[in-house]
C-alpha positions in Angstrom: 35.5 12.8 -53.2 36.4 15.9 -53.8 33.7 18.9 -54.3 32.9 20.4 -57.4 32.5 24.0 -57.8 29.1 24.6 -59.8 28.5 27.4 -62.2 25.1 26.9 -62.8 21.5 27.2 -61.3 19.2 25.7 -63.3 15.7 25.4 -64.3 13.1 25.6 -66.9 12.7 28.6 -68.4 9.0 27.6 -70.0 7.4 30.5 -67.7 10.1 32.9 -68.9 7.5 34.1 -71.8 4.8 35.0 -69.9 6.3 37.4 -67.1 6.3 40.7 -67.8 10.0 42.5 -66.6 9.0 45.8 -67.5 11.5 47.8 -69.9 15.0 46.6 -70.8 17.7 46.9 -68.1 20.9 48.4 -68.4 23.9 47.7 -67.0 23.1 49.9 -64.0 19.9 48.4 -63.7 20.6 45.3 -62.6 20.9 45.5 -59.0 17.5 46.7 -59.0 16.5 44.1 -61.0 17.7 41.7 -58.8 15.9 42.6 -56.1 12.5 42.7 -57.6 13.2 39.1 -58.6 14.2 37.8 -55.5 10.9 39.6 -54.0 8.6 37.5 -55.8 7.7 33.8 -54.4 8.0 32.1 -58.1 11.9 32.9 -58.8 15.0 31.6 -57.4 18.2 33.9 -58.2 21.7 32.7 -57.3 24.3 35.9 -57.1 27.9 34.6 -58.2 30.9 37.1 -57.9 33.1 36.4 -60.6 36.8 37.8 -60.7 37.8 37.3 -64.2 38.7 39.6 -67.2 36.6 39.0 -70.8 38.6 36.2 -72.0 38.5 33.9 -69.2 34.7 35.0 -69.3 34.3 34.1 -73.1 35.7 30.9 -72.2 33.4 30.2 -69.4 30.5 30.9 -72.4 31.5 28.7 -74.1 32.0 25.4 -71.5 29.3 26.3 -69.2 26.0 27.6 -69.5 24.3 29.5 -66.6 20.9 30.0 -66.3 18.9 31.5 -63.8 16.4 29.3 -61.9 12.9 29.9 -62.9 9.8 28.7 -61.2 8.3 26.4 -64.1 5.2 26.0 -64.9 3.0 22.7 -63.4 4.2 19.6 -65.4 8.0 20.9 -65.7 10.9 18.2 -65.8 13.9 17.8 -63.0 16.9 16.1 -63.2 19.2 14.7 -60.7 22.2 13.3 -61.3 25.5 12.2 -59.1 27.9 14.6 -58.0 30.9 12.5 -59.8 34.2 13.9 -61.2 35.3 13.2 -64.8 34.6 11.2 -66.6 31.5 10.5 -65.4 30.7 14.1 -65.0 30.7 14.9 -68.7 28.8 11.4 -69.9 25.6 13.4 -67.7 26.0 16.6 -69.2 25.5 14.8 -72.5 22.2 13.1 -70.8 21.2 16.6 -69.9 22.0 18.0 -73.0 19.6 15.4 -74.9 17.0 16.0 -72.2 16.8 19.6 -73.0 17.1 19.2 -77.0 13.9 16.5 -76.4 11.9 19.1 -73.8 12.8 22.3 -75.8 14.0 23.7 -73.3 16.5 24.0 -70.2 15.9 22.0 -67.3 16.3 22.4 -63.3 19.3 20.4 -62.9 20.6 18.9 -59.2 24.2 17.0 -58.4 23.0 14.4 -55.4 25.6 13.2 -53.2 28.2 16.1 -52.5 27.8 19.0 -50.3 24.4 20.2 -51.0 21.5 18.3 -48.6 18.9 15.9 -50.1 16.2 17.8 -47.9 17.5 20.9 -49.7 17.1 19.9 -53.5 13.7 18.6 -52.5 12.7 21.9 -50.8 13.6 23.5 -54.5 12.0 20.7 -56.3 8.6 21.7 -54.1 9.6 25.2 -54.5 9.2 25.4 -58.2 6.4 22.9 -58.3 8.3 20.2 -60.5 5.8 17.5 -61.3 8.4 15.0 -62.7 11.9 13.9 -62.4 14.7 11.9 -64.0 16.8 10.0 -61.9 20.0 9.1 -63.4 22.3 6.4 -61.9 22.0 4.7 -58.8 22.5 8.4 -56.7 20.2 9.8 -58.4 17.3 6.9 -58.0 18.3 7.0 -54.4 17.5 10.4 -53.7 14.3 10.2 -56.2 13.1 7.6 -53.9 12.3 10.0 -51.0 10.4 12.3 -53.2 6.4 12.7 -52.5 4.5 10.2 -54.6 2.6 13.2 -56.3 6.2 13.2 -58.4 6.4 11.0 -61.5 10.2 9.6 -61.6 12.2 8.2 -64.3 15.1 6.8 -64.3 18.1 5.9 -66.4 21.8 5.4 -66.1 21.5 2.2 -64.8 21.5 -1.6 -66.5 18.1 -2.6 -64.1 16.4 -1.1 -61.7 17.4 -2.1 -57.6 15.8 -4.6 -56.1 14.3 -3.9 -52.3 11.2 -2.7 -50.5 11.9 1.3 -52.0 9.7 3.0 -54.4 9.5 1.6 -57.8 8.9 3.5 -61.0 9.9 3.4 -64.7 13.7 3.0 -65.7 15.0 3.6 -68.8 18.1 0.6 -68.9 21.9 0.8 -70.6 20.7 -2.0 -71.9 20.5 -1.9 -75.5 17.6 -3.3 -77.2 18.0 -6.9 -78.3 16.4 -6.1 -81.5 19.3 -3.9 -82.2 22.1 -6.2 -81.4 20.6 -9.4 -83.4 20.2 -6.6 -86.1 23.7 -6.5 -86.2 24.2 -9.8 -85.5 22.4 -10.7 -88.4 24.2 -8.0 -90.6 27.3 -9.2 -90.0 26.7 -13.3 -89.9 23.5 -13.6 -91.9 24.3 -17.5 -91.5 23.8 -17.3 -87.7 20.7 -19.3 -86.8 20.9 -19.7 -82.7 22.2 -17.6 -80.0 22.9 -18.5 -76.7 23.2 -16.3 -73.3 23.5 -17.1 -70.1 21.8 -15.1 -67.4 20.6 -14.3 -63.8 17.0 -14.2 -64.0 16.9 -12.0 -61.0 18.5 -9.7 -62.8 17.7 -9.9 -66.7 14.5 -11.4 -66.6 12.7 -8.7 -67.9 15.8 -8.2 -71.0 14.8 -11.8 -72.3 11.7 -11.4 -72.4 12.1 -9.1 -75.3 14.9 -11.1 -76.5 12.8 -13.7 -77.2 10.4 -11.7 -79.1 13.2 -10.2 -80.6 14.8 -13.1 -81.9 11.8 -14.8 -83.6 11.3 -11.1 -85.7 14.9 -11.7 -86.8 14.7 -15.8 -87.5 17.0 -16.7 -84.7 16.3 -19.3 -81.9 17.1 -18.1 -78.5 18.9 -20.4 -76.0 18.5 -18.9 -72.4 19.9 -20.3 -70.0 19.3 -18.9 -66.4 22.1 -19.4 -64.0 22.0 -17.9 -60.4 25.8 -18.0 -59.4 29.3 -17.5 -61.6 29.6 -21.3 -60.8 27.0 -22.4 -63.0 27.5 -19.9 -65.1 30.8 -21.0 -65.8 29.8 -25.1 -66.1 26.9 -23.7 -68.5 29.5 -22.0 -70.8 31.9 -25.0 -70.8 29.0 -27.3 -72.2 28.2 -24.6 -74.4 31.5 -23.9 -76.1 32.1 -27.8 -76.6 29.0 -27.8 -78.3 28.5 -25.0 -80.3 28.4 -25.1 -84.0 30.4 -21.8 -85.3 29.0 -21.9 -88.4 25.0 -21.6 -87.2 25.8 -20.0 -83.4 26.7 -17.3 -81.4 27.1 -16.6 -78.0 25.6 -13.2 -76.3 27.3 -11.6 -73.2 24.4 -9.1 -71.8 25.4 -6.8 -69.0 25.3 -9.5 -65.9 27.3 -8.9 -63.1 26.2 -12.7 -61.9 26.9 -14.3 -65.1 29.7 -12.6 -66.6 33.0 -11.9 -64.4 35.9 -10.1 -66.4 38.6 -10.9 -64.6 38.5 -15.0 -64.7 35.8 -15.7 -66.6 35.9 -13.4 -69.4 39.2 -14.3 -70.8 38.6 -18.0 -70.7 34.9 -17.2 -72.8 36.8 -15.7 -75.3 39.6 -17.5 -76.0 37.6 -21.3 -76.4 35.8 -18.5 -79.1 38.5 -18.0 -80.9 40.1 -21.1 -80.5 36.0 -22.9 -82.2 36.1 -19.3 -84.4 32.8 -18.4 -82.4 31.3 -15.0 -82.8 31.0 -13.9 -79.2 29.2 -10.2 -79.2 28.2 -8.3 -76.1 26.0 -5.6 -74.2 29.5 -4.2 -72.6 31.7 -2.0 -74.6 34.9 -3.1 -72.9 34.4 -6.5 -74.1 34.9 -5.5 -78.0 38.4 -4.1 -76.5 39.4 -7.6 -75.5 38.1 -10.0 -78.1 34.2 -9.9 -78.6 33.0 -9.3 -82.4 30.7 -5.8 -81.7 28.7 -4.3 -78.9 26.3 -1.2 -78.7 27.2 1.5 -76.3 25.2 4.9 -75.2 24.6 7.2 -77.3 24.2 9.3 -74.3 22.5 12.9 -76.2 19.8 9.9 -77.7 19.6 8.1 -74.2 18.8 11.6 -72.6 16.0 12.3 -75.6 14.5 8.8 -74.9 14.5 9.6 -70.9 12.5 13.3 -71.6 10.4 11.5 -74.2 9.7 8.9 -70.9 8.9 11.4 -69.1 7.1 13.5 -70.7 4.3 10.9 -71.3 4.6 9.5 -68.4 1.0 8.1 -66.8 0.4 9.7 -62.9 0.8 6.7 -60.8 2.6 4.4 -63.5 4.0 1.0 -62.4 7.5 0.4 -62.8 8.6 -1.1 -66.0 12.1 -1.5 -67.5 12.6 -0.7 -70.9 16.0 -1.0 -73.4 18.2 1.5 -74.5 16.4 2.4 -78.0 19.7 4.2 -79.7 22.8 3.5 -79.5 26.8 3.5 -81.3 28.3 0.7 -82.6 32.1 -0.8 -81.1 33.5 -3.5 -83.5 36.7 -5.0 -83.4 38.6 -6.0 -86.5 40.7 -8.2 -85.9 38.1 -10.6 -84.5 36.1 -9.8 -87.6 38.8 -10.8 -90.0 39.6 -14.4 -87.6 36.1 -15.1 -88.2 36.4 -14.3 -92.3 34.1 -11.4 -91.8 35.2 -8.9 -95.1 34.3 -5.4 -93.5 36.4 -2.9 -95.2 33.3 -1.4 -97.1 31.7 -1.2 -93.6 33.8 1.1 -91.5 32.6 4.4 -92.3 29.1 2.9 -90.0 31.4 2.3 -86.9 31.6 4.3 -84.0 34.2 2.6 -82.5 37.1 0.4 -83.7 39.3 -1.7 -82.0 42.1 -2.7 -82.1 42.9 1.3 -81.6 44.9 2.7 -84.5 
């Protein structure tokens, strides 16, 4: 994968306050400055040279922001994410950018996975005395692993946490709540009185759990049905689509990469749905695209709020624990709606997402 050039060093600035730099510097001041900062043990200064004329550099304002990396003060916040290109890149800037709107302030932030050295983003991590880290995706959990136990970790980016023998600590899923989707559910079918989902418990265990809970606050029965390969996933969705009533059920997709294959599988799901005039909604976005009534999707600026807020309160020594994505968007497609009789017109302005595209 090809290397990223990075404009920024970053870190919390919380300290910033409390040191004393003397008088304002001028513009002839600065190499002087510089060295006096790189002389003390609690600041880290990058030194960019930057050919560029005002324009290109107002521009650079105004995409990137560089900060210099401050030593922060005990209890600061850490992120590391994966060094990916777009689009991927930008969905983590977003995280960031909620991290540091929930914090109040900017955060050391490290790409895992390109050029730069684990051993050397944990020397920095030790260097400025961060206390506790997110982790986002599975790069970043990785590389959070190795980290001395005396750093609380929490992770997010992910739909569940990796099972193995590795250190295990709070993550913060793309799952979105239950609550949320039979919210919705219920919103748009009020009528709806079961729904059924079919699941690897090895996986999504922990997600019924509060499904359940979530569907007796709502009035719904829950039908789980576990299934531990796509083979019995598949006989358990042909017994259910024969049998389900369209007028009192509807059938859940959560993010399962045992239980829901969308090559084969997925097409077949939703076309006995349309063919019975089943609502089928789903914990994957793409799915709206191809035929499934609604889904929630990251709000990735919230997801990045609820990850600081996790870690900020986060217990020394806490066992790991999964919890649902709390806030999220809304994808909804239309034309399903209207096969199914749903009258949404006076609902559109509330979507985040339509489909089919217009």
């Amino acid at each position: 994968m090809a290397q990223t050039t990075e404009l920024t060093s970053l870190a919390r600035h919380a300290g910033l306050a409390k040191a004393h730099m003397g008088e304002p510097a001028f513009r002839g001041d600065w190499p002087q400055v510089l060295q006096r900062l790189e002389m003390s043990s609690d600041i880290l200064v990058y030194r960019f040279q930057v050919a560029a004329n005002d324009q290109v550099v107002a521009q650079l304002g105004r995409v990137e922001r560089v900060k210099v990396a401050l030593a922060s003060e005990t209890g600061s916040i850490a992120v590391l994410y994966p060094d990916l290109e777009e689009p991927y890149r930008s969905i983590f800037t977003k995280i960031i950018e909620g991290i540091e709107a929930q914090v109040g302030s900017p955060v050391a932030s490290y790409a895992v996975g390109g050029a730069r050295s684990a051993q050397d983003i944990m020397a920095q991590l030790k260097r400025q005395d961060i206390k506790v880290v997110i982790a986002l995706g599975r790069q970043g959990m990785k590389a959070a692993s190795t980290l001395d136990h005396e750093v609380g970790v929490v992770a997010g980016g992910v739909v569940s946490p990796p099972t193995g023998d590795g250190r295990s600590f709070p993550v913060v899923s793309l799952a979105p709540d239950p609550k949320m989707l039979f919210e919705r559910l219920k919103h748009f079918m009020p009528d709806v009185r079961r729904v059924t989902v079919v699941y690897d418990p090895k996986q999504n265990a922990w997600l019924m759990r509060l499904a359940r809970d979530a569907a007796r606050t709502h009035g719904l029965e829950l039908q789980a049905i576990e299934a531990g390969d796509l083979k019995n996933a598949v006989r358990v969705y042909q017994e259910v689509l024969a049998s389900a009533d369209p007028k009192r059920d509807a059938l859940w997709l959560p993010q399962d990469s045992t239980t829901v294959e969308d090559s084969s599988v997925l097409p077949l799901i939703l076309e006995s749905a349309w063919n019975r005039n089943l609502a089928v909604f789903s914990s994957n976005v793409t799915h709206v695209k191809r035929g499934a009534l609604f889904s929630l999707y990251p709000n990735n600026v919230a997801l990045g709020r609820q990850l600081a807020s996790s870690a900020m309160s986060l217990p020394s020594g806490n066992a790991a624990l999964v919890v649902p994505m709390k806030d999220a968007l809304l994808a909804v497609n239309t034309r399903t709606a209207s096969h199914l009789g749903l009258q949404l017109s006076s609902r559109q302005q509330a979507f985040d997402l339509v489909f089919p595209a217009r």
